[in-house]
N, C-alpha and C positions, 0 to 999 in steps of 0.2 A: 493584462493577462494574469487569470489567478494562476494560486501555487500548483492546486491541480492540472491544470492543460499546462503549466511550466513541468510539470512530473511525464503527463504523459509523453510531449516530446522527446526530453528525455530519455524517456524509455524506448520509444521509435531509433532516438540515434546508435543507443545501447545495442537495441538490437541487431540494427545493421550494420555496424561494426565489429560486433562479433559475428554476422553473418559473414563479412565477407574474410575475417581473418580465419575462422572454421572452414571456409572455403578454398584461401588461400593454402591453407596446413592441408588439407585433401587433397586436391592438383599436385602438390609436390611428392604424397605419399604414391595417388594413380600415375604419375609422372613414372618412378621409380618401379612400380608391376607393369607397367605397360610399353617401358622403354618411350617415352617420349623427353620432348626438351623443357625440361624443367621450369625455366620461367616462363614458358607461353601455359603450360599447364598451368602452375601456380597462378597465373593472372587471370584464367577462364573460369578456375576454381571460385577466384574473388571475385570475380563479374559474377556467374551463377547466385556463390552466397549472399551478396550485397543486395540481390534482389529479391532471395529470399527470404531475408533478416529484414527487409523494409518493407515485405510484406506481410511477414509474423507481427513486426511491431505496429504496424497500422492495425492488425485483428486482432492482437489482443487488449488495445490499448484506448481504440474508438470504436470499433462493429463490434467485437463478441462482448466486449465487456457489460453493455447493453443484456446484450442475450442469454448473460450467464444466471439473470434472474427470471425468464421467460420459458429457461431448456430446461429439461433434467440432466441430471450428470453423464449419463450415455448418450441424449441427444445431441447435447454443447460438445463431446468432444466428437461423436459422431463427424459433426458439420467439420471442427477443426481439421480433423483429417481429411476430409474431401475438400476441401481451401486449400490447406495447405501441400498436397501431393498435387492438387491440380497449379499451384502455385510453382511446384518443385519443377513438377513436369515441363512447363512454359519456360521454367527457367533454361534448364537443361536443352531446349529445341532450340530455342533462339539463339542463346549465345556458341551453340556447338554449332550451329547450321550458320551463324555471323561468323564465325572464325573459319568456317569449310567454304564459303562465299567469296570469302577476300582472300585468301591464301588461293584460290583457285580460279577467281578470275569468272564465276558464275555465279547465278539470280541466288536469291535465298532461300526459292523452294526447292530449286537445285539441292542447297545445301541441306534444308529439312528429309528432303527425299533421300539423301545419305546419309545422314544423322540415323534415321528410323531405319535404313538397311543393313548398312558398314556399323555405322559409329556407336553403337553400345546403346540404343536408346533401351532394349528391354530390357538388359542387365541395370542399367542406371535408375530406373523405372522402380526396381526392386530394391538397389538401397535407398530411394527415396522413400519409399511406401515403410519401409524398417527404420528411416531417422525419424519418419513422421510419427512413428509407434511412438519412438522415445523422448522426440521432442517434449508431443505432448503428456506424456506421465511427469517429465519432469518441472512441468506447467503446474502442475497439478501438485506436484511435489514441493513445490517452494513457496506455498503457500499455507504449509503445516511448519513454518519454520521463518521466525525474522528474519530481515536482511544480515548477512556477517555471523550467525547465531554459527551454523553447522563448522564456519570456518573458525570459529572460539573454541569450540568442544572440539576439533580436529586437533588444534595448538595447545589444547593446554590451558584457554585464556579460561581462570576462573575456577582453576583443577582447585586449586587453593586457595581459599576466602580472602580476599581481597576488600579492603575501605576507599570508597569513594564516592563523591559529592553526585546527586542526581536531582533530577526533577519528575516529580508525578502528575499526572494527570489524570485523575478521577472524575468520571462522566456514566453517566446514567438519564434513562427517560424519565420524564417528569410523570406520576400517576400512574404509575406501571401496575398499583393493584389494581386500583379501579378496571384501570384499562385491560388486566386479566380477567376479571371477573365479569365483564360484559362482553371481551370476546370470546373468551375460554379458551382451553389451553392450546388446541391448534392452529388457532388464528393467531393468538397471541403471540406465541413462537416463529409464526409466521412474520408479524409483524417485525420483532427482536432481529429477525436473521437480515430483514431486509434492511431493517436501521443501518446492523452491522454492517454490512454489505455499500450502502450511502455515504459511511464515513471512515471507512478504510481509507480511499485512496488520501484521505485530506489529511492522514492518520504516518501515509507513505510521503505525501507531498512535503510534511512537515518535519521530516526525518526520525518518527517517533518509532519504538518499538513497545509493541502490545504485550502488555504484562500476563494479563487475565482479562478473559470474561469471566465477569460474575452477575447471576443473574440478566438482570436489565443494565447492564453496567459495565466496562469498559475500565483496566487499569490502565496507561500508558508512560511510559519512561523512555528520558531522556538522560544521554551522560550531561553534565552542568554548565558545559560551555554550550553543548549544540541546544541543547533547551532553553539558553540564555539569548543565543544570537539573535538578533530580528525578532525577540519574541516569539519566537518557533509554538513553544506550550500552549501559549494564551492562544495564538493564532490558529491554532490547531484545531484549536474548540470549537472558536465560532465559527471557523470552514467547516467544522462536524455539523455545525448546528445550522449552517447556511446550506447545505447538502441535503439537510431533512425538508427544507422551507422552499427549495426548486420542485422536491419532486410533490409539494402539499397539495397538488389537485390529483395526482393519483393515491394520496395515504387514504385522502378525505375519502376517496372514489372506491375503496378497498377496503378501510377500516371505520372509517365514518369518521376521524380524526387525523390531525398531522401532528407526528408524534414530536414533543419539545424534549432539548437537555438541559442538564444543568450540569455544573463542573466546578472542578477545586483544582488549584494547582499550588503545590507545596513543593521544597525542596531542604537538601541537607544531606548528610551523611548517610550512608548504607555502608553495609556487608554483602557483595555478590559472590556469589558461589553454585556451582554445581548441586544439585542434590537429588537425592533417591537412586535405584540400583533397576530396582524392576521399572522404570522409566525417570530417565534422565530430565531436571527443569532445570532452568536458570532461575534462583530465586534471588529475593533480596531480605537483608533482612535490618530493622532497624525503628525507631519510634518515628523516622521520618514518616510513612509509610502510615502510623495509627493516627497519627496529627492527621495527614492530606484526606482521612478518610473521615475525622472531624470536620473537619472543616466543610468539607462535600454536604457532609447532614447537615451546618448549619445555614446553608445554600434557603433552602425549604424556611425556618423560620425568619430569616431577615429580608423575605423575598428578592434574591441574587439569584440572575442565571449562572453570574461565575463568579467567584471568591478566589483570592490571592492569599498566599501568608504574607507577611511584611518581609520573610527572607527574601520571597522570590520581587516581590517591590523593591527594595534595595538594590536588589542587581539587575532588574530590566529594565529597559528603555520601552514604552508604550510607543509603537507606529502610531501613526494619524487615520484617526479613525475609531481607535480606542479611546476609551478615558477612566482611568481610576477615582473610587468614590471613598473615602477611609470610611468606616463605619464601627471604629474604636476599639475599646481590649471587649473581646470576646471570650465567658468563659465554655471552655470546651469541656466537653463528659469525660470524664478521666482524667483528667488534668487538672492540678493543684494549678497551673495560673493562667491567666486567662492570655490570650492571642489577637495580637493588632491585625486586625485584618480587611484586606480592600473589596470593594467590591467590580468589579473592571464590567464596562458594557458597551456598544457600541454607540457612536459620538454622539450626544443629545439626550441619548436611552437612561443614561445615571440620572435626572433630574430629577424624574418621580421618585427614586428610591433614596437620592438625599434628600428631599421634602417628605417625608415617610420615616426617616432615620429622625431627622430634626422631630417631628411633629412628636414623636415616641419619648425623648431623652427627659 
């Protein structure tokens, strides 16, 4: 199983556990307006949410996420809302009409038949149809914003510039003028958004948090242990880049190409901090940062899809599958001295580029 379908799950279980503890906190509040018994509410509430949190997280995670590059923005969320209120609705029939069923000793259309007369079904119908408003904005909303980012700027984390060790991830399309100049600019853009779009989740899977877009290009950070672990960084990449290569009969089919990356992963010290007034960023600041972005350009002349610094070789362990190629001190533009730098590819892939390195020296 890759790290993506290990993210998605994931996210399925995230969800229905918050569904049914949102559910559970409900029951106990309608428990309380409604005079009823407390724990049978709270655990109808739980039943309801758990089914609706397991069916959010299946659509947003395997059906719409598909669809989110197919809809426009009012159609995608359109659909959500008629999924998900007709999801709410289901929930709400079944488990109020199961519990009116067994407490009474009749069939279950019995108890649907009571549900939709007695039991609140068009009032319930309405906060359904108003959480589904909010649900999905907030779907929408947490995706202008890292994972933990809103909860940092809430605490304080970063009020005050802070030093610490991180890892970058610089990644970008290979041929991006070319490739704008023959498609021009709204295809091209077009193209950009869907890359983007391709290599998020691997971006999420990998516990990365997205710096900037720039350009045709992609800044990504890690704090230095999580970027260290498992190779989190490197592995990152070439799931970005393994993400471009599944979907290569519709790029071909759309752009007439399948768009390639290439990448740097560098790490070291930073400065993070808060900055700006008329809009707040989390910036970083540090030479760590002008190095990783060296290094990225000199990706293009030693032909390397992905270059390492020797910091981040010193501290990582390469999974299987990977292989590191050194490919000596390299000098960088700006830079008084030159940089040991590897060339990381996947198992086999580094042969041609050490015989190519060799044939050069």
């Amino acid at each position: 199983m890759n790290a993506i379908r290990r993210k998605r799950i994931r996210a399925v279980c995230t969800f229905t556990l918050a569904g049914a503890l949102a559910g559970f906190v409900l029951g106990l509040v309608i428990s309380q307006i409604e005079v009823r018994a407390p724990v049978w509410s709270g655990v109808r509430g739980m039943a309801i949410g758990t089914i609706i949190g397991l069916a959010v997280g299946i659509g947003e995670e395997f059906l719409l996420h598909v669809g989110s590059r197919r809809f426009g923005f009012y159609a995608l969320n359109a659909l959500r809302m008629l999924l998900y209120s007709a999801v709410m609705v289901l929930a709400l029939v079944f488990v109020n009409a199961l519990g009116f069923a067994l407490g009474n000793g009749v069939g279950l259309t019995e108890g649907a038949a009571w549900y939709a007369r007695d039991g609140g079904l068009g009032r319930d119908f309405v906060l359904a149809l108003a959480a589904v408003v909010v649900f999905t904005s907030v779907l929408e909303f947490r995706t202008l914003h890292n994972r933990g980012e809103l909860w940092r700027f809430l605490t304080g984390r970063y009020r005050y510039p802070e030093e610490e060790e991180r890892l970058f991830l610089f990644a970008d399309v290979m041929g991006s003028t070319t490739l704008a100049e023959r498609l021009g600019n709204q295809r091209y853009s077009s193209l950009l958004r869907e890359c983007f779009a391709d290599t998020s989740e691997a971006i999420l899977a990998w516990g990365g948090d997205v710096y900037q877009f720039a350009g045709d290009g992609v800044i990504v950070t890690w704090r230095r242990d999580a970027g260290l672990r498992g190779a989190a960084s490197v592995r990152c990449f070439f799931e970005m880049a393994s993400a471009l290569e599944a979907r290569g009969a519709e790029y071909r089919a759309r752009y007439g190409t399948v768009p390639r990356l290439r990448g740097a992963v560098h790490g070291g010290e930073v400065v993070t901090t808060w900055v700006g007034e008329a809009k707040k960023e989390l910036a970083f600041h540090g030479d760590t940062l002008n190095v990783a972005a060296r290094i990225e350009a000199m990706c293009k002349e030693v032909g390397a899809e992905c270059l390492i610094s020797e910091w981040v070789r010193e501290r990582m362990t390469l999974p299987e599958g990977l292989e590191a190629t050194g490919i000596g001190e390299v000098p960088l533009r700006g830079s008084q001295e030159p940089a040991a730098l590897f060339a990381v590819s996947r198992a086999g892939g580094g042969a041609g580029l050490a015989d190519a390195l060799a044939a050069g020296a």
